[in-house]
C-alpha positions, 0 to 999 in steps of 0.5 A: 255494892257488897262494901258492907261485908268489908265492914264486917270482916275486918270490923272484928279483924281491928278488934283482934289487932289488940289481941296480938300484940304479944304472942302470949297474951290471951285472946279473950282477955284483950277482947274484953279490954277492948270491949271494956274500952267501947263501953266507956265512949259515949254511943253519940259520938259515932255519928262523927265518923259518917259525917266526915266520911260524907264531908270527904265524899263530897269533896272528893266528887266536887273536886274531880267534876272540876279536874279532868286529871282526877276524874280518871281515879274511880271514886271508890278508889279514892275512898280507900284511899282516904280511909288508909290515911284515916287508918294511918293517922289512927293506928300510928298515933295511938287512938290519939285523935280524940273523938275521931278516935272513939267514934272510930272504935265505935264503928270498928267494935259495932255489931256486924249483922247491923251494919249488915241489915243497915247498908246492904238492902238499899245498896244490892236494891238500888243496884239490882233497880237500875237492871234493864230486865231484858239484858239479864234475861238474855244473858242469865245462862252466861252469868250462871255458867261464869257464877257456878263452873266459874267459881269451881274452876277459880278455887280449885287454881287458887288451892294450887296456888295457896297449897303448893306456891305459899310457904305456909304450910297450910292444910287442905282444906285451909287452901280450899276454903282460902281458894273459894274465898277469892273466887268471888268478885266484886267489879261495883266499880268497873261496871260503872265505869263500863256504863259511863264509857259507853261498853256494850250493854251485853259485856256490862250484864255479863259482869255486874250478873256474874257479881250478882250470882256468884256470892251464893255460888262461892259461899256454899263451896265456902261452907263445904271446906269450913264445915271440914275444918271443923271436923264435920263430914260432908252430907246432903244437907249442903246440897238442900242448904244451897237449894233452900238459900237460893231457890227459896230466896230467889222465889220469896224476892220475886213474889216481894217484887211483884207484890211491891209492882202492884202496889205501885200501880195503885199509887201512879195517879200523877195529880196526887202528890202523895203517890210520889211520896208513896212509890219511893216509899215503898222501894224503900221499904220492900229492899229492907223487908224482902232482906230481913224476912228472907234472912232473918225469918225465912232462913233463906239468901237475903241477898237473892231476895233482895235483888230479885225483888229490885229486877222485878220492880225495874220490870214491872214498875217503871212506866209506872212511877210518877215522879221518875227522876225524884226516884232515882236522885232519892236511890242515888243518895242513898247509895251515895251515903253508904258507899261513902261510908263503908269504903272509907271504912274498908281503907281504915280496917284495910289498914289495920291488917297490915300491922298483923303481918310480916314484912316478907308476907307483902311479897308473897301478896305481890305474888298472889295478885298476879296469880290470881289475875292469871288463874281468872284468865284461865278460868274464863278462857276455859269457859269461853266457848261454854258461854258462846254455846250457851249465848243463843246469838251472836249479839251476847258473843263473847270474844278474846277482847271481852274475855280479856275485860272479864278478867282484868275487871273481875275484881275481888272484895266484900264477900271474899273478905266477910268469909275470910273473917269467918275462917279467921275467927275459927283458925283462932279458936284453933289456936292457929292466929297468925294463920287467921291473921294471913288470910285476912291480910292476902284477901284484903290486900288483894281486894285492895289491890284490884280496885287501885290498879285493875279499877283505876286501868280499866278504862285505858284497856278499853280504849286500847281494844276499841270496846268503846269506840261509836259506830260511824252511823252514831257518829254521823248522827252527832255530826248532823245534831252538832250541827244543828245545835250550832245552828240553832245557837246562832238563831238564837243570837240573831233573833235575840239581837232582833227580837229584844231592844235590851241587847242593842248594847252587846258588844258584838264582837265578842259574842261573834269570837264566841260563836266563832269559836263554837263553830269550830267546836260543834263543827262547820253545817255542811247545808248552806241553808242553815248556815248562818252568814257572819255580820248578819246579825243586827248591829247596835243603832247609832242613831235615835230617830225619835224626833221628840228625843232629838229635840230634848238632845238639841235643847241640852246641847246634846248632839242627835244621834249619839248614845248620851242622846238616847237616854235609857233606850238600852233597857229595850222597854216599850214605854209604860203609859197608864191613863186612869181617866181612861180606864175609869172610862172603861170600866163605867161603859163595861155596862152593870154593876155586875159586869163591872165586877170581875171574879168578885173584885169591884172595878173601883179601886180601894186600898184593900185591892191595893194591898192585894194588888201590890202584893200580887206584883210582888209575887209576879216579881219574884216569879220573874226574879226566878225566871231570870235566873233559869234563863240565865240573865241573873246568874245565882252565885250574883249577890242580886239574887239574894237581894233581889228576892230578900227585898221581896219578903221585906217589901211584903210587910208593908204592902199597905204603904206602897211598893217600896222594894226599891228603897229596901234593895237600895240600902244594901246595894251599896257597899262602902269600898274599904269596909272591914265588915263587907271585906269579911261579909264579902269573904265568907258569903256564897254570893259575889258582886257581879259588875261594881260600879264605884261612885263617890270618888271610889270610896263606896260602890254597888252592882250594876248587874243587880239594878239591870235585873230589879228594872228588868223585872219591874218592866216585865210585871207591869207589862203583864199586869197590864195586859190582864183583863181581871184585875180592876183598872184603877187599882190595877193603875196605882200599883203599876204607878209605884212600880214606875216610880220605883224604875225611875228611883233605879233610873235616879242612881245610874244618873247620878253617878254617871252610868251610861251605855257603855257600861249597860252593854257589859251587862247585856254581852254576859247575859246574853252569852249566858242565855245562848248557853242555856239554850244549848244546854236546854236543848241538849237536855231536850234531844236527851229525853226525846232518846235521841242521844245517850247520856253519855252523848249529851255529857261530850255535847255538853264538854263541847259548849263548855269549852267554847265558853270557856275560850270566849272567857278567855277572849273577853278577860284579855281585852277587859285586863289589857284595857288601860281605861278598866279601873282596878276593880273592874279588872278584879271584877272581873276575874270572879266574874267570868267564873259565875257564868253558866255551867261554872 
């Protein structure tokens, strides 16, 4: 949250790394040879360290939502991480990278109220926004007792420490202002992690609010001992600073607040767009304007104004926003992108600082971090029943396990490091800079320290003390909704099965080892009435008793009854049958000429309403293209979806010809089998081939999951278009005869090239596999928004499915690679196919 201060501490800190190099070198000297360096970079190139922080960023997240191992590291920590291997790579080589190298200087060397009035507004308000009001106020006294005695007590142990542990010599008031340096804390990333584990909102409240007003506690005792380095005398204009930074920034960041609430509800009409566009505005803007009038102009805490101008928005504003989920995924980025950069920042000036030291000077900060521990454990052990006192219940009651987390999770960082760079630059002017460069290296070096061991074990603390642990009632909750989701999972089987004649060809047994294994997962319903027996689910037909088909079966030496004697009957289509003399006939008894035109259309058809027509299909197609793959029966990572939507916009230029988006898919559905264009096309594109068939004796191939879907959807449309009642009949007639025309051009390639049931049903086992997920999933989404479940609550039932699925995949691969009769590339296939899948 408050990275930004890193930046600004050790921004300059890198900038007198130079200055150091040779104990008579002039300070002032280097410092213009550095600047003189800056100026010779082009300002355009630092737009290259951002863009590799986020690249980085987004690396990092996308890899541990794939690897439960990684998970467990906070992202902040591996951030720093990160950006001490940029700083190593940097330093080490000299500024050789190249233009990594100079965009790094450039940011090192940028000015700090920049990046302070850049980043800090949005990160304290998207921070300060997501406070439920509610926790804060009932926890406000202990936040300030912890926030002002706390910081109190906190220096006066660590001036012990610094005066009578270190060998330094430093004065006292040196070890005073060093000691109220690391009095401040930062736990951004412990919070996080309390919320995504499921700790009590009170123990949450009471760390991330100590955090919140401990800054401007810790600045002011700061100020007192720096002011006394200086020489000066203390006085009563201290006590009127503080008055006048945190009452004034307080007072000006709520009236912001409200202000901004007010304006809210005048845009928070749901049928006008731009009152979304308005609302996030305007938090937006009121974070930055609430900091840079308050600080800049007011001469008051832009730090406090800012946060309680966010806590009275989270207040006041919520029922109001329109669009509440555009609004928080707009914040999320934001904080996202300055995190992301600033904490790969901090690791590269973190770095930096070590080079300014002596080895021995690692032991001592060894020594330090375990001090340090130790004296916030007094400190809030002290403390403890001043803050049960001051609770008023027995709900914010803080016992020795909460204690214990308060102090492992009091973790140090942007404040304490922005002051410490304050006393450096003085201890310079001073001529003391290796004093300087100390107190930069043990805050840093202690900031990072805490986020890599207290940060990366505060989860396993939790566990160990059972802060985390759901009460049985909660449990037996999520036992009767695991239940229920099973139940409605296997419902949904059953009525698929049913209901849709496309899934008479699934192959049953695997979808049943699925809900099987589900079953195990999700748990046994304990109400014979919702259990759901297995085998009665409808099993494929076996036999075709139309009478019609027999016939044909008979006449082509096809024995009744087998499936090459059912023809396509594993669409599951009623058949589509447009009689024009009889909707002509309609049309002409409908009365006058006025009833025969329906929303100002003629009910005889001309080629102006087929073009108009054709392109409606085209549009109810893509509509339905869409449909399929939130349904899950199109799978969007499926090189069909990308076909099947650019045949759409092709197809649309030449609307006044006919239909002809079959013939447009059909010359990019095939693919020659040893192609170097499709190997590389193949390679490098985002989409895969989901189920290929090969044809001409192996030499060429296309994807059959892409034809099920075009048929799929041209059925659906012409169905629909069909049952409207608006639409002239004749016309309406034509565009459904090209769309049968372009199904039976689809129908053509399987024919020819020998596709049968057998195949089909691999189709129809993974999409309907794919919509029993989703319909879990959707309902897990459901009980969610209904507050039926936490976040976190729907993240386990979500794991549960997940796991599930995996294990039928694994089921399904097994058979599908131990198969003799699969070709090669079907067993290849295959592999990537279980990975497109829902959830992959």
């Amino acid at each position: 949250m408050r990275t930004l201060w890193i930046l600004v501490a050790t921004g300059q800190l890198l900038a007198a790394a130079a200055t150091t190099t040779s104990a008579a070198h002039d300070p002032a000297e280097s410092h213009e040879e550095h600047v003189e360096h800056v100026d010779h970079v082009h300002p355009h190139v630092a737009i290259l360290f951002p863009c590799l922080s986020m690249l980085i960023g987004l690396t990092i997240t996308h890899i541990t939502s794939r690897c439960q191992c990684l998970a467990t590291i906070p992202y902040t920590v591996s951030l720093l991480i990160v950006g001490w291997g940029m700083g190593f790579l940097d330093v080490e080589s000299a500024g050789s990278l190249g233009t990594l190298s100079e965009s790094i200087s450039l940011w090192i060397a940028i000015d700090p109220h920049l990046l302070l009035y850049a980043f800090l507004p949005v990160l304290l308000f998207g921070d300060a926004m997501s406070i439920v009001w509610h926790d804060f106020h009932r926890t406000a006294a202990q936040c300030i007792v912890l926030a002002g005695p706390g910081v109190l007590i906190g220096t006066a142990l660590m001036y012990v420490v610094a005066k009578f542990v270190f060998p330094y010599g430093w004065g006292d008031f040196e070890c005073a202002a060093f000691g109220s340096v690391l009095a401040a804390t930062d736990p951004v990333a412990v919070v996080g992690l309390l919320k995504e584990m499921g700790a009590s909102r009170v123990l949450t409240m009471q760390i991330a609010g100590e955090s919140l007003l401990n800054d401007g506690v810790a600045i002011v005792v700061w100020l007192v001992f720096y002011n006394l380095m200086k020489g000066e005398q203390a006085s009563a204009e201290i006590i009127l600073s503080f008055l006048r930074l945190a009452v004034g920034g307080t007072a000006f960041g709520a009236a912001c607040g409200v202000i901004v609430a007010r304006w809210m509800s005048l845009a928070s009409n749901r049928l006008v767009h731009s009152d979304s566009l308005v609302q996030v505005t305007l938090t937006i803007t009121v974070a930055y304007v609430s900091f840079f009038v308050g600080e800049n102009e007011l001469k008051l805490s832009g730090v406090l104004a800012t946060i309680f101008a966010a806590l009275m928005v989270g207040k006041y504003a919520q029922p109001l926003v329109c669009d509440k989920d555009g609004l928080a995924a707009v914040w999320h980025l934001l904080e996202f992108f300055g995190n992301t950069i600033l904490f790969v920042l901090c690791g590269v000036f973190s770095y930096t600082s070590t080079k300014n030291v002596e080895w021995a000077d690692y032991g001592w900060l060894a020594l330090l971090y375990i001090l340090a521990n130790l004296a916030r454990g007094v400190m809030v052990g002290v403390l403890l029943p001043v803050l049960n006192c001051v609770g008023g219940s027995d709900v914010t009651k803080t016992t020795w396990k909460e204690w214990l987390v308060m102090t492992w999770g009091g973790l140090r960082g942007a404040v304490g490091l922005a002051l410490a760079l304050s006393m450096r630059n003085l201890l310079i002017q001073q001529g003391r800079e290796y004093t300087a460069n100390l107190m930069v290296f043990f805050v840093s070096g202690f900031a990072t320290l805490t986020l890599l061991v207290n940060a990366t074990t505060c989860s396993l603390l939790l566990k160990y003390l059972g802060l985390t642990k759901t009460p049985e009632a909660q449990i037996a909750i999520l036992g009767c909704l695991r239940q229920e989701l099973m139940f409605l999972s296997k419902k949904a089987f059953s009525d698929a099965l049913a209901s849709d004649g496309r899934f008479k060809a699934v192959h049953q047994r695997e979808l049943d080892a699925m809900l099987e294994h589900l079953d195990a997962e999700l748990g046994e319903p304990q109400d014979p009435k919702l259990h759901l027996q297995k085998g009665v689910h409808p099993e494929p037909e076996t036999t075709d008793t139309d009478p019609e088909r027999q016939e044909n079966s008979k006449e082509k030496g096809i024995e009744p009854g087998t499936v090459q004697a059912w023809g396509h009957w594993w669409w599951g289509f009623e058949e589509i049958k447009v009689d024009r003399g009889v909707a002509v006939r309609k049309e002409k008894s409908a009365g006058s000429l006025t009833e025969q035109k329906r929303f100002g259309v003629a009910a005889k058809g001309t080629q102006q309403e087929r073009v108009v027509y054709r392109k409606l299909f085209l549009s109810m197609l893509r509509a339905e293209y869409t449909r399929l793959m939130d349904v899950g029966m199109l799978p969007r990572r499926a090189s069909g979806a990308e076909l099947l939507l650019a045949s759409i916009d092709a197809a649309d230029d030449f609307a006044a010809l006919g239909l002809n988006d079959w013939r447009i898919l059909e010359k990019k559905l095939v693919h020659r089998r040893h192609s170097i264009r499709v190997k590389v096309r193949e390679l490098l594109s985002p989409y895969f081939t989901f189920v290929p068939v090969e044809i001409n004796g192996g030499a060429q191939y296309f994807d059959l999951f892409t034809v099920v879907a075009f048929i799929d959807a041209h059925h659906t449309v012409s169905h629909q278009l069909l049952k409207s009642e608006c639409l002239s009949l004749d016309a309406r007639a034509d565009v459904i005869g090209d769309s049968l025309s372009e199904i039976e051009a689809a129908h053509r390639i399987l024919k020819d090239n020998g596709i049968g049931a057998r195949d089909i049903s691999k189709v129809r086992t993974i999409q309907l596999a794919s919509m029993l997920f989703q319909t879990q999933k959707d309902q897990v989404g459901k009980w969610k928004s209904q507050g039926i479940i936490s976040e976190k609550e729907m993240e386990e039932l979500l794991h549960l499915i997940k796991h599930g699925l995996d294990h039928w995949e694994e089921l399904m691969k097994k058979q599908v690679l131990s198969s003799e009769e699969v070709s090669p590339l079907s067993k290849a296939t295959f592999r990537t196919l279980v990975r497109l899948l829902p959830g992959r």
